[in-house]
N, C-alpha and C positions, 0 to 999 in steps of 0.2 A: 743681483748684480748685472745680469744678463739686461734687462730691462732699464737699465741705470745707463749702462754703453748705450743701450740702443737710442736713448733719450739725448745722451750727450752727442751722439752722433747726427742725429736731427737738426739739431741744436748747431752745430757745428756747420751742417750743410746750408744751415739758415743765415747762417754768419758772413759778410764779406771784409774780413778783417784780414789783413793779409799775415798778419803776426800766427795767425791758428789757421792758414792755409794746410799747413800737412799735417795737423791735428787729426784732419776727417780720414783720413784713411788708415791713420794709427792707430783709433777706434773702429773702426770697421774692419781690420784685421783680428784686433783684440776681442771684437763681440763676435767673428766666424769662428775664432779658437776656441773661443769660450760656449759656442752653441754644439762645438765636434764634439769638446771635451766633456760636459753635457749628455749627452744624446750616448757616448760610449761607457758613461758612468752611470746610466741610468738602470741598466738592466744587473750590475752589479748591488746598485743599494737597493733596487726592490728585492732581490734576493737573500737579501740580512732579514732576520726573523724579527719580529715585532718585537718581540721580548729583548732584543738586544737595542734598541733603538729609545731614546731619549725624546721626552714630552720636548715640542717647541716651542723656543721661549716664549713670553710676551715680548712685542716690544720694548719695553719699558725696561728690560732685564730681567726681568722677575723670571 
């Protein structure tokens, strides 16, 4: 998701569309909250034991 924002924010900054003018900084907000929130949740899920934790999907669903 992280990486999604930061694409559309590119993307964004790349744009001279005046209609998605305050688009770029709504994403750029939402990819800093989303890097804090991140970065503070991260030492809580490496702390959950293996055994508690679920195989990653496939893509596909599976």
């Amino acid at each position: 998701m992280n990486s999604g924002l930061k694409a559309l924010g590119r993307a964004l900054d790349e744009s001279s569309s005046p209609e998605l003018a305050g688009l770029d900084v709504l994403v750029a907000g939402l990819t800093a909250e989303l890097g804090q929130h991140l970065a503070s949740a991260a030492p809580q899920i490496a702390a959950v034991p293996a055994s508690w934790r679920q195989p990653a999907r496939k893509p596909d669903g599976g």
